[in-house]
N, C-alpha and C positions, 0 to 999 in steps of 0.2 A: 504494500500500500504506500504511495506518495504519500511526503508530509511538506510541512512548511513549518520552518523554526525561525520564529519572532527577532526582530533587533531590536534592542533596548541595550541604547547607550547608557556607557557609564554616570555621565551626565545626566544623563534623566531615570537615575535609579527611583531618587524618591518620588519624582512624579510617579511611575509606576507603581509604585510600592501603595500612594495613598487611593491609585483606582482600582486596583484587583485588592486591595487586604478585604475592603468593605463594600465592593462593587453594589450593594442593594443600595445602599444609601446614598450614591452620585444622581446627580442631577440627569434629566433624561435628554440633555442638550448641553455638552461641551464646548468650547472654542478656544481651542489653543493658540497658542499666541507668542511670535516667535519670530527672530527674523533667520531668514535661509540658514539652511547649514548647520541646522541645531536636530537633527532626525526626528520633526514635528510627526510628521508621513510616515516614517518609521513605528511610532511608537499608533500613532493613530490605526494603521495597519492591526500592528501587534495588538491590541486593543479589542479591535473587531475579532478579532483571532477565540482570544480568551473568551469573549463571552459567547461565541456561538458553534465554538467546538467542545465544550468544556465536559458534556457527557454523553455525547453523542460520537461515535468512532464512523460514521459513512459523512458527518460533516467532517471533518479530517481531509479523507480524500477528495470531496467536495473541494472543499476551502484551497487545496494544494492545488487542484484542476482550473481554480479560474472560474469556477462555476455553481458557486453555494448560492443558489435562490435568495438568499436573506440579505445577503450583504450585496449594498447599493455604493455605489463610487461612482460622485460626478466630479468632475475635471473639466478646464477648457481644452482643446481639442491640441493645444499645441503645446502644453503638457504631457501627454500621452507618450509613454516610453513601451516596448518592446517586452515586459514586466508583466510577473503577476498580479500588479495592481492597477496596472493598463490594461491590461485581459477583465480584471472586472469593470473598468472604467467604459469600455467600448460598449458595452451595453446600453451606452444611453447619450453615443454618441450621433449626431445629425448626421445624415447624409448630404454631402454637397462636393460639388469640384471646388479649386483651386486652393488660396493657401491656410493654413488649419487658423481656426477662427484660438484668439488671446482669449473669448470670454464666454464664462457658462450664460446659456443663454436662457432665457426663459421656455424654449420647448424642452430644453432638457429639466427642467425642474418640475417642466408639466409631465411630462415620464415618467419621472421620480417617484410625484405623486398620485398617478393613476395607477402605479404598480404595486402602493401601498392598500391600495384599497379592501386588499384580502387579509387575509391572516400569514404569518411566518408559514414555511413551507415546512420546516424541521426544525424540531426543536419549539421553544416558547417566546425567541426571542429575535428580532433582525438590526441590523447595523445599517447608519446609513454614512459615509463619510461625503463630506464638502470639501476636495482641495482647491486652494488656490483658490478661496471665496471672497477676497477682494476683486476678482476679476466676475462677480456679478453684478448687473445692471440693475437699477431699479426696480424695473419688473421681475426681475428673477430673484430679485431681493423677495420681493412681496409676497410672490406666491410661496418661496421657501417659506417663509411667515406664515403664513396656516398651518403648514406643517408643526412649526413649532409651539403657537401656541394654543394649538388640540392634535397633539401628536398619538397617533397609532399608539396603542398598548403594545407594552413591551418593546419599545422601538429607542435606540439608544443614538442619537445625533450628535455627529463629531464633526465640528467645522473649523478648518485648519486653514490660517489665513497668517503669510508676510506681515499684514500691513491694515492690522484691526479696525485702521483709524477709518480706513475705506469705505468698510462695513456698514450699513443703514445702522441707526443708532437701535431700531426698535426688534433687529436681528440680534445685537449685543446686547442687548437687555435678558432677553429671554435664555440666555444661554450663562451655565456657569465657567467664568474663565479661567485660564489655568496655562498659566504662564513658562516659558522655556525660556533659560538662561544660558549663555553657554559658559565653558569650563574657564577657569583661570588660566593663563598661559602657560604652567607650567605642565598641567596638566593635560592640556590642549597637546604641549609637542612632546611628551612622553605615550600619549595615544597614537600621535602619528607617526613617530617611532617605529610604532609597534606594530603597525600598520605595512609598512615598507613600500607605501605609495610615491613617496616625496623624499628623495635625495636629501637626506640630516642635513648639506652644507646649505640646502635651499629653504628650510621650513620655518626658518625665523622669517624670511621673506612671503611667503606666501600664509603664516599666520597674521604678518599685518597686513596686506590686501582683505585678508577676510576679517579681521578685526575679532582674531580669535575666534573663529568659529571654523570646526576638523573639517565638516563633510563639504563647507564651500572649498576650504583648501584644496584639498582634494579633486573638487570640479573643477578651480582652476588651475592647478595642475595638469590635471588631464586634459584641459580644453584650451591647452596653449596660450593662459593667457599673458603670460609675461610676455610674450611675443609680439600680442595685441593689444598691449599697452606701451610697448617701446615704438612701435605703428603710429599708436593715436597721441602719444606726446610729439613726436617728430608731426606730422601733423596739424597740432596745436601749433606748434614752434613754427611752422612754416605760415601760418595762416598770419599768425600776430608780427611776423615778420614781413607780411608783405610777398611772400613769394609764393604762395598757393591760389590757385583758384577757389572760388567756394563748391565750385559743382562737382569737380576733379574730388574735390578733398571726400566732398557728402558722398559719391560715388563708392571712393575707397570705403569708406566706415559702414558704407549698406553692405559690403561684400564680407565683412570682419563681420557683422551683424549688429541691427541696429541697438538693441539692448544691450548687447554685451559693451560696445562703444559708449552709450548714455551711461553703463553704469560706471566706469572708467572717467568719466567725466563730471558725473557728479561726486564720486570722491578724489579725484582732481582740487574739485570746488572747494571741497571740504576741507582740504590740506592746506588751499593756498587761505582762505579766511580763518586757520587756526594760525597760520605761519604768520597772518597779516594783523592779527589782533591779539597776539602772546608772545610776549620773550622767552616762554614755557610751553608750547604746542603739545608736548606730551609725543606719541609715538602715531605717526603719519600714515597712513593707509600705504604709501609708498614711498618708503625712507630710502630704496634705490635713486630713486628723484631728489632727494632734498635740498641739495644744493640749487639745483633748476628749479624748487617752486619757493626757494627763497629769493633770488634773486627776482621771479616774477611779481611774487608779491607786492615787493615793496614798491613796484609800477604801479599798482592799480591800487584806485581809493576804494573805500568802503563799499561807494554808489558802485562802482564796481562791482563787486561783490556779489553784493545783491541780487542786482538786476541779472545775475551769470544765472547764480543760485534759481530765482524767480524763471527763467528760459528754460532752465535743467529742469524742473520741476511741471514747468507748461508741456513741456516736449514729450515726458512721460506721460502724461496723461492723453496726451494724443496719439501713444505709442497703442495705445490700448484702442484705442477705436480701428474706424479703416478709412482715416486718413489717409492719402502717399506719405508712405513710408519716408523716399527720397525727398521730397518736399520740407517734411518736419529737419531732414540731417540737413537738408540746405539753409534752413534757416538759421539751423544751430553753429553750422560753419559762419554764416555771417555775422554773427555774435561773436565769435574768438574772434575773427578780422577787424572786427569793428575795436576791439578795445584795447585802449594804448600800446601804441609799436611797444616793442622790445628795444 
């Protein structure tokens, strides 16, 4: 018989510890809350695990197959990995051509909930997980909101979201939160050690891109990013310099990816306004750069800053709709060109 064996980070021992010691007495609506790279999905997963295998051995095999009737996973479409947890997430995936949509949308929520209308198939009880539920709309907001507050008996709702703030307020009301932390640094690079993903001479490096947190390290290790950030600084530097085009440049950064380049950018932002308003910045998202985002700093005033920051933050939020893609990084590139030469 296939199984499936839970992760649960060291990190998130006591989270776990305070859901399964007392499991009756948790709330019937979770919302963890966490930024990347803390195994939120991990343990959310593990989670749904515990409660709907726990005396039943054909959900076992079920659950390892991808295919336990009870457990619901909705996802935006370009989230979706290759995974066990993508194999249950496809079930309540839209059909459509071209490129995978960034956000759940309200027909999947309507699926959700037409699917709940029965009883659990085995056993007493069904799981429902939300990833990445900042990436829902209003409307898909709303109608999850039924759901939640006159939820199915026996129905255990786990909504795992970046970036809570996103969240309609009347979605985080209803739900008990429960919060992920990630590990102290030391402990951070004694896991990845351990691990043997990341080159020891590299990990002090790639623990500050992710600002302490293992499992982004890791993905950007494995996703080239140091590569894609010596890319998008040369880049930067050409533009403020005068010697790049803006469309040349926005072209290059669609092709690196445009999320991956916004996120490089706003913790860019981040370094040059801790570097530009402390004689004490503390430790830089990119302390390989420091020298380069000291000297930048001290070029640009505060309005500056600001207004970088405010673009960085517009631009994402248009990253999420279906806006052009290219359009948004053109703008973005004209904003580094615009502000003071080097």
């Amino acid at each position: 018989m296939s199984s499936f064996t839970p992760t649960i980070h060291p990190w998130n021992q006591e989270i776990w510890q305070n859901l399964t010691l007392e499991p009756e007495r948790a709330n019937h609506a979770l919302l963890f809350n966490g930024d990347r790279g803390l195994g939120k999905q991990d343990l959310a997963f593990a989670l749904a695990h515990f409660v709907l295998t726990d005396t039943h051995s054909q959900s076992e095999s079920l659950f390892a197959a991808g295919s336990h009737p009870d457990l619901h996973v909705v996802m935006p479409e370009i989230a979706v990995q290759e995974d066990l947890l993508g194999q249950f997430a496809k079930r309540y995936l839209e059909t459509h051509s071209g490129k995978p949509k960034r956000t759940i949308s309200i027909e999947q929520i309507r699926r959700l909930t037409n699917s709940m209308s029965t009883f659990p198939h085995i056993g007493s009880h069904r799981v429902v997980l939300i990833m990445n539920a900042e990436t829902m709309n209003r409307n898909a907001s709303n109608a999850l909101l039924k759901s939640l507050e006159e939820p199915p008996a026996n129905t255990l709702f786990v909504v795992v979201s970046d970036e809570v703030s996103k969240l309609v307020s009347t979605v985080r009301s209803r739900c008990s939160l429960v919060n992920f932390r990630p590990p102290d640094r030391a402990s951070a690079r004694a896991w990845l050690e351990h691990q043997q993903r990341i080159p020891v001479s590299d990990l002090d490096t790639y623990l500050s891109m992710s600002n302490n947190h293992p499992l982004q390290a890791i993905e950007l290790f494995e996703g080239g990013y140091l590569e894609s950030l010596k890319a998008v600084f040369s880049d930067v530097n050409s533009l403020w310099m005068r010697r790049a085009e803006v469309t040349t440049v926005a072209k290059s950064w669609q092709q690196l990816g445009a999320l991956k380049v916004l996120e490089i950018l706003q913790k860019l932002a981040t370094d040059l306004v801790r570097t530009r308003l402390s004689d004490d910045p503390g430790t830089l998202f990119f302390p390989v750069q420091q020298s380069w985002v000291a000297a930048s700093s001290a070029k640009l005033s505060k309005t500056n800053l600001l207004e970088l920051i405010d673009e960085l933050n517009y631009a994402k939020r248009m990253l999420a709709t279906t806006v052009d893609e290219l359009l948004v990084l053109e703008t973005l590139s004209n904003k580094f060109r615009e502000l003071p030469a080097l």
